[in-house]
C-alpha positions in Angstrom: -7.3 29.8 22.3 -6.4 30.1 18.7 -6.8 27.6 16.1 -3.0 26.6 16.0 -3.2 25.6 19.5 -6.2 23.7 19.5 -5.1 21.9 16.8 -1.7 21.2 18.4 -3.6 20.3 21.7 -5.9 17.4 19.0 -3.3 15.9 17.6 -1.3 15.4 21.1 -4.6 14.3 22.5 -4.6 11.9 19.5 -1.0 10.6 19.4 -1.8 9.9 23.1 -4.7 7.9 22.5 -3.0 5.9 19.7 0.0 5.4 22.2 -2.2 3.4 24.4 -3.4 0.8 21.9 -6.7 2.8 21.1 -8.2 2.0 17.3 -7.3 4.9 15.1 -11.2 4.8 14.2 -11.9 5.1 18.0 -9.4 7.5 18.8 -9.9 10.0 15.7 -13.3 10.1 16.6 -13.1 10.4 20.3 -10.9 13.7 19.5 -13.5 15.0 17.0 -16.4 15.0 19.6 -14.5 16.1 22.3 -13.3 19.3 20.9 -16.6 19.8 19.0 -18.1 19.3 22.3 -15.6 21.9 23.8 -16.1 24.2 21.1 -19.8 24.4 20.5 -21.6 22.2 23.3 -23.9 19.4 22.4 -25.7 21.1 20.1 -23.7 19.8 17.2 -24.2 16.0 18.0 -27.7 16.4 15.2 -24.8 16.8 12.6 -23.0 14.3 13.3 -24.7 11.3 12.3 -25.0 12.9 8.4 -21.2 14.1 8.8 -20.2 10.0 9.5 -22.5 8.5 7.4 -22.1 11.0 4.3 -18.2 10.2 4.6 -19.0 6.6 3.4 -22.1 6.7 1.1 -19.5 7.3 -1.9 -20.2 5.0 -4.5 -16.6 5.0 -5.0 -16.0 3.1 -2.0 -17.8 -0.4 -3.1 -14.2 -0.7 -5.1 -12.7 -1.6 -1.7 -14.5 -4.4 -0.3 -14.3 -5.9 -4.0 -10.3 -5.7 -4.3 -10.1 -6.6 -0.6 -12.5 -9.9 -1.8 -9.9 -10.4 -4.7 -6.8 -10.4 -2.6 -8.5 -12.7 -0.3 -9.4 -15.3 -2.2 -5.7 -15.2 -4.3 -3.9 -15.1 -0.8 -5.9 -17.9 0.8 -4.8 -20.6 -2.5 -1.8 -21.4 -3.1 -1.0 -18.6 -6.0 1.9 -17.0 -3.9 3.8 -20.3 -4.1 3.5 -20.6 -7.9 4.3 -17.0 -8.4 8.1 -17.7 -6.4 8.5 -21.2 -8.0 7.7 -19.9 -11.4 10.2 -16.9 -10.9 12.7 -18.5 -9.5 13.0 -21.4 -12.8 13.6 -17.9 -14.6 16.4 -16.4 -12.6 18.2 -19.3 -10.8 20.9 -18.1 -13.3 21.4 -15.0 -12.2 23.4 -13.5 -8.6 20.9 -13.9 -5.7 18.4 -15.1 -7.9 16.3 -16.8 -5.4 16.0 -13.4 -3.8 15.0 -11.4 -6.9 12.0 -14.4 -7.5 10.5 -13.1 -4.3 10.8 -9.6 -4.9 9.0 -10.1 -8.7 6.1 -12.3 -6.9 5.9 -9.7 -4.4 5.3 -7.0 -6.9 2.6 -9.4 -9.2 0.8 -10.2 -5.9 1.0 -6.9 -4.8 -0.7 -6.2 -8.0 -3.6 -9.3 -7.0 -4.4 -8.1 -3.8 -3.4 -4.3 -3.0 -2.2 -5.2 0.5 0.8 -5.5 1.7 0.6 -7.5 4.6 -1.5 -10.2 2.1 1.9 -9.8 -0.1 4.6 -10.6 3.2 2.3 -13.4 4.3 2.1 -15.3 1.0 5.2 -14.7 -0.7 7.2 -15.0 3.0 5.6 -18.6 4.0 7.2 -20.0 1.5 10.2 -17.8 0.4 12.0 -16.9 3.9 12.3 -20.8 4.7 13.6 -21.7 1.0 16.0 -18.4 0.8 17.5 -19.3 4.2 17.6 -23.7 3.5 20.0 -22.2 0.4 22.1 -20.3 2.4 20.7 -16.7 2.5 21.1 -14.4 6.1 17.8 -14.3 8.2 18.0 -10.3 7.5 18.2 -10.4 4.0 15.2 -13.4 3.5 13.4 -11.5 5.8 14.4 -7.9 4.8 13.6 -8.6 1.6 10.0 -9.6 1.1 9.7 -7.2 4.1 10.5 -4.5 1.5 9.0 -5.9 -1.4 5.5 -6.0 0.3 5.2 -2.4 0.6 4.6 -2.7 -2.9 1.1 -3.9 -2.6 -0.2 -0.1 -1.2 1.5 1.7 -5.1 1.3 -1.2 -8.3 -2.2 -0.7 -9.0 -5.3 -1.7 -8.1 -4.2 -0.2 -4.7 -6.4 0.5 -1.8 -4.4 3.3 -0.7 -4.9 4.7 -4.0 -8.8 4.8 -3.7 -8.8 6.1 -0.1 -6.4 8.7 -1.7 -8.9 10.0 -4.5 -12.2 9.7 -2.2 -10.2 11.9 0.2 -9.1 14.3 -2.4 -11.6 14.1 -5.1 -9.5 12.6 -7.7 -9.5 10.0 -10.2 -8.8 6.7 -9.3 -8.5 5.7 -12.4 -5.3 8.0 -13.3 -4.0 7.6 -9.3 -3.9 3.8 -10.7 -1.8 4.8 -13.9 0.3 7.2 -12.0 1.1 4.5 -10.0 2.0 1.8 -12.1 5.6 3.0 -13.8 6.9 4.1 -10.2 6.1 0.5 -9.0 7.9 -1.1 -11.5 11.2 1.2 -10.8 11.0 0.7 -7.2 10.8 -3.0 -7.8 13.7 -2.9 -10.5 15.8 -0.3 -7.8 15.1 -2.6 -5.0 16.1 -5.8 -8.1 19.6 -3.8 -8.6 20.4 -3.3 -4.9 19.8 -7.1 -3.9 22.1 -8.0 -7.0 25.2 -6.3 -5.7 24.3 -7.1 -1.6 24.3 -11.0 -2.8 27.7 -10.3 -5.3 29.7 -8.5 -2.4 28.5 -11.3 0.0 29.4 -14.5 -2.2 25.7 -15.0 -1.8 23.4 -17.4 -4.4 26.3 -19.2 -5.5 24.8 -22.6 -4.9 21.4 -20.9 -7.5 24.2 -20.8 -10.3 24.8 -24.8 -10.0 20.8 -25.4 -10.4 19.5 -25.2 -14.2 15.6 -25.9 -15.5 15.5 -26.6 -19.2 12.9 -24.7 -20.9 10.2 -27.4 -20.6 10.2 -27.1 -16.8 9.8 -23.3 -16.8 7.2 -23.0 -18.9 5.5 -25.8 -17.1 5.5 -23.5 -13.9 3.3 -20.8 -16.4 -0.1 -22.2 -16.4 -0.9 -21.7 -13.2 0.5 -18.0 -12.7 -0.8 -16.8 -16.1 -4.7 -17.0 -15.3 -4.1 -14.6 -12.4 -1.8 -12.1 -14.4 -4.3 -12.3 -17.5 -7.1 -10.8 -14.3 -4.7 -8.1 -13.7 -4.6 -7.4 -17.3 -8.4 -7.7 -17.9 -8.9 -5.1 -14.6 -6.7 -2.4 -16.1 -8.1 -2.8 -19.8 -11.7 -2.2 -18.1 -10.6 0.6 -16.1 -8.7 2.2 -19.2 -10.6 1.1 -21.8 -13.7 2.8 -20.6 -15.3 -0.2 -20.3 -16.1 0.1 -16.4 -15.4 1.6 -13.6 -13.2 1.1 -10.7 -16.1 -0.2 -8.9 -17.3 -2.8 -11.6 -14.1 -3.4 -12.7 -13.1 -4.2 -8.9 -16.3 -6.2 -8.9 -15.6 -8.5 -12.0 -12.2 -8.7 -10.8 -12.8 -10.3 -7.2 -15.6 -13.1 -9.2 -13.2 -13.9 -11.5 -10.0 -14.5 -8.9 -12.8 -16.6 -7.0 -13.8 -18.9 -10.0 -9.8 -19.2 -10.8 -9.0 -20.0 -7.4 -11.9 -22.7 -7.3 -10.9 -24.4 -10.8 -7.4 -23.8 -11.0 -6.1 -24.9 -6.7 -10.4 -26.3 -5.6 -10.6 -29.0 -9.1 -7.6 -29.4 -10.6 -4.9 -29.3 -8.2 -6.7 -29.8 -5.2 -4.7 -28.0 -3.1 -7.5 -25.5 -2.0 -10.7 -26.0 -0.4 -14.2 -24.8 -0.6 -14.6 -24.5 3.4 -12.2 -22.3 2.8 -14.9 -19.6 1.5 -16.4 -18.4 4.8 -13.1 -17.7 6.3 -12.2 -15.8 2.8 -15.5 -13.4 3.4 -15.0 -12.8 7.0 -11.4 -11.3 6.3 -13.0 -9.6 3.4 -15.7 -7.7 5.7 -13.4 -7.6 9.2 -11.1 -5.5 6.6 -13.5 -3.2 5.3 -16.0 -2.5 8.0 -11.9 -1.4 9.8 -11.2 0.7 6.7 -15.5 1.9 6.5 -15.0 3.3 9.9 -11.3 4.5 9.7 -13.3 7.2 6.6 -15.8 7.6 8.8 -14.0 8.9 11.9 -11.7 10.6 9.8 -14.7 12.7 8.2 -15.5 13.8 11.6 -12.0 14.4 12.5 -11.1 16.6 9.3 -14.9 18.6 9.9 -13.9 19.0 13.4 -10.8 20.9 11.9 -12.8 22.5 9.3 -15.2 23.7 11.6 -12.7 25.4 14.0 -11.0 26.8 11.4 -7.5 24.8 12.0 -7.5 23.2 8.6 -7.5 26.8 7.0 -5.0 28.3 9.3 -2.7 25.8 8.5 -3.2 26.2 5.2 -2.6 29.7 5.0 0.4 29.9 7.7 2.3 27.6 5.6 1.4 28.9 2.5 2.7 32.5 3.7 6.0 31.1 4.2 8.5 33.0 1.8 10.4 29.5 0.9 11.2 27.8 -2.4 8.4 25.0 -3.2 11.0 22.4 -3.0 12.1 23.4 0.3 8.3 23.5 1.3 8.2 19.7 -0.5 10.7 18.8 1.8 9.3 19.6 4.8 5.7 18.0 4.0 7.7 14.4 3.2 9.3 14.8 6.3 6.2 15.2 8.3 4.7 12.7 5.9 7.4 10.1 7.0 7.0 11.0 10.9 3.2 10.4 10.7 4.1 6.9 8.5 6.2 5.4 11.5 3.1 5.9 14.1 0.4 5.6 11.8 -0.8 3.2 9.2 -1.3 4.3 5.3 -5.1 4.3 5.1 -5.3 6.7 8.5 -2.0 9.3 7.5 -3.9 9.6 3.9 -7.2 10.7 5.2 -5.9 13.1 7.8 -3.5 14.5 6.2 -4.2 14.7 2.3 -7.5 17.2 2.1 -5.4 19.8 4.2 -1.9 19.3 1.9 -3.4 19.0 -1.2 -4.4 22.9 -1.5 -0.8 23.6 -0.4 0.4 21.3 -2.7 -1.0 22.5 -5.8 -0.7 25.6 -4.8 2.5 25.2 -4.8 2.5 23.9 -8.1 3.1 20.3 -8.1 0.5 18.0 -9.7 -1.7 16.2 -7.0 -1.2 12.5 -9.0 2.5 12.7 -8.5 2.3 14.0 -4.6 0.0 11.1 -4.6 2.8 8.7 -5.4 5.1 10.3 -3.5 3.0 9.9 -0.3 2.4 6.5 -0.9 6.3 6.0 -1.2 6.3 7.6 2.4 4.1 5.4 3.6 5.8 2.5 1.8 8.6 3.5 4.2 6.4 3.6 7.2 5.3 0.2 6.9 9.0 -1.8 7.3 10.1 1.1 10.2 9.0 0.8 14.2 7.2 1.2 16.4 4.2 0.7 13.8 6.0 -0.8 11.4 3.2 -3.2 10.1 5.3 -5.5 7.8 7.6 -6.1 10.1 5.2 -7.9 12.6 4.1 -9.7 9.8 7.1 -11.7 8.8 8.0 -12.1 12.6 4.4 -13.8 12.6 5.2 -15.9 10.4 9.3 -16.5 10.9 9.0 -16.0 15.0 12.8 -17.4 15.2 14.0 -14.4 13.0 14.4 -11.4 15.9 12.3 -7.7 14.6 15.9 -6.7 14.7 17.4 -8.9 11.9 14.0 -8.2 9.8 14.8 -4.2 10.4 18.1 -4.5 9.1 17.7 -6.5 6.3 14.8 -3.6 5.5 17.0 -0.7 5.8 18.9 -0.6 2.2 15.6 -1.3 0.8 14.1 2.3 2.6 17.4 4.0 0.9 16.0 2.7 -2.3 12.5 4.3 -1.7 14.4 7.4 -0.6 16.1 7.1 -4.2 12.6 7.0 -5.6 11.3 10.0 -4.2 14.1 11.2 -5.7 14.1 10.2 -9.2 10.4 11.4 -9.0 11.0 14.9 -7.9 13.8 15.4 -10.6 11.7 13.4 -13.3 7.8 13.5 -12.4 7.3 12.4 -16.0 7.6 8.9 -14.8 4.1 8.9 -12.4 2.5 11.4 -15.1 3.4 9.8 -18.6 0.9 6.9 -18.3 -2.3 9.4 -17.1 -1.3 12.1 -19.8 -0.8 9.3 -22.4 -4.0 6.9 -21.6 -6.5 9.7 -20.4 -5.1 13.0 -21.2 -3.6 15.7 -19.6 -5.2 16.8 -16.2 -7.9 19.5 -16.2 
């Protein structure tokens, strides 16, 4: 049987495995043993303990727990409420305005906690049931923070991003940079769309009639500005060469923690300190998933390695007499296939250490295909059957139907499609920042 095969006959083995509600630790690892076992007998099982364990000694790694502890403790305060209410005293003057204050506190969480279900769940409890009082469709309140919750996985610090540079041996600290400006123009393409939706519709009239003075929206600041200073501090530490992603990740998650206590636990009141045991078990439930996700995926990818499928791959597609971009498109379409079954963290870890040597061989720049990937699995992330987002906001709006919320989403995956775009014809845009800040790539 040749390598092709066996690794066609994994990854349907695997696809099956997921189809039935397996883990995708359990069931990437499941696939590895068995077809090591196949391959080589049991004599391999003395390796396989060093292989898993080796896969998440990284160093590197301790950056995930500690932004997973900073979302967490932003997401369980009221923060996401502030961030809408403060938005929304600046924009009630523009078209749809209440809808463009969700999609900015999406992308500031987003830039607090790196998830983006943490992003749907605390911008959505309080936005959906506000856009919809004010007369806004179900699919657009829900399509909307739907959409911009994706943005959590590419405005940096992302988790995505540091799964992405453990898996490919890249810096985290320029992934972070490369992924900052391409945030931002999603957000403002996504911003643009909404704008003319709500103008053709006659919708966010009634936004027009409400006015703040000045006094009352920049009473709505003190709040929001402790949090946005953290984000600030993080990226000066990671950039200024004052830490690194780890300690800055560290410092990061103390500091959201005292905030959260003084600012919602003393002040405000409106948070509680029982609320700390619940804040560290979602912290370590989420890691010890994504912990054993790397790990299985380490066996997975040496099972490949060892059978020699990763390198036929490799060198099958790279014999293929077609144009690069031609060869880009196909690798974002299979990119995109593997987002609707798979989630970010599990597509990223099989999939990047075998296209990143095509990739660059190709000549594209590995930071920019990391943003582009991400994009892909931005789109993954608000389309079925996996479609993680989407559950989310029907969790927490059960009367809106997965339908509504997938059509209200669908204009806002044209606009990531736009990105991927505007990237491939101007790259400059994930690369200026890196180049600028740290240099150019080595």
């Amino acid at each position: 049987m040749g390598p092709l095969t066996s690794g066609l006959i994994m990854m349907l083995v695997l696809f099956a495995l997921l189809a039935v509600g397996t883990p995708i630790a359990f069931a990437l690892g499941l696939v590895a043993l068995g077809a090591l076992f196949i391959s080589y007998g049991p004599f391999f099982l003395e390796t396989l303990g060093e292989q898993f364990f080796s896969s998440i000694a990284s160093f590197g790694l301790v950056s995930i727990p500690m932004f997973i502890l900073m979302g967490a403790a932003v997401a369980s305060s009221p923060a996401g409420r502030d961030l809408y209410e403060a938005l929304d005293r600046w924009l009630n003057r523009v078209p749809g305005g209440l809808v463009l204050s969700n999609l900015g506190a999406c992308s500031i969480f987003a830039a607090l906690s790196g998830s983006s279900p943490a992003t749907c769940a605390a911008i959505g409890k309080m936005g959906i049931p506000e856009m919809r009082q004010r007369g806004y469709p179900a699919e657009i309140a829900a399509g909307s923070i739907a959409a911009g919750g994706t943005l959590g996985i590419l405005i940096p610090p992302s988790v995505t991003m540091i799964v992405y540079g453990i898996a490919t041996e890249t810096s985290i600290g320029r992934l972070f940079l490369a992924g900052l400006l391409p945030g931002l123009m999603l957000t403002i393409y996504f911003m643009i769309w909404t704008i003319i939706a709500c103008k053709r519709r006659g919708l966010g009239l009634s936004d027009l009639t409400q006015s703040f003075t000045m006094r009352e929206r920049f009473a709505a600041l003190p709040r929001v500005l402790p949090f946005l200073a953290i984000i600030v501090a993080v990226l000066y530490a990671l950039y200024g060469g004052v830490a690194t992603p780890s300690e800055a990740a560290g410092v990061g998650a103390l500091f959201c923690i005292l905030l959260v206590a003084i600012v919602y636990g003393i002040f405000s009141r409106s948070w509680k300190f029982n609320q700390m045991p619940i804040i560290f078990r979602d912290t370590l439930r989420e890691s010890v998933m994504i912990m054993l996700i790397i790990g299985a995926a380490e066996l997975f990818a040496f099972a490949l390695s060892s059978m020699f499928i990763t390198q036929t791959i490799a060198q099958t597609i790279a014999e293929m007499e077609v144009n690069r971009w031609v060869l880009m498109g196909v690798v974002n379409l299979f990119l995109l296939v593997a987002g609707f079954f798979l989630p970010p963290v599990g597509v990223i870890l099989m999939t990047a250490p075998i296209l990143l040597p095509i990739i660059t061989g190709a000549g594209f720049d590995p930071y920019w295909f990391a943003v582009i990937l991400t994009i892909n699995m931005e789109i993954g992330l608000i389309t079925p059957p996996v479609g993680l987002n989407l559950y989310v906001i029907n969790g927490i709006a059960p009367d809106i139907t997965l339908g509504q919320i997938l059509r209200g989403s669908l204009p806002y995956v044209l606009c990531m499609v736009l990105g991927i775009v505007t990237l491939c014809i101007f790259p400059e845009i994930a690369l200026f920042l890196p180049d600028l800040i740290m240099g150019p790539a080595t």
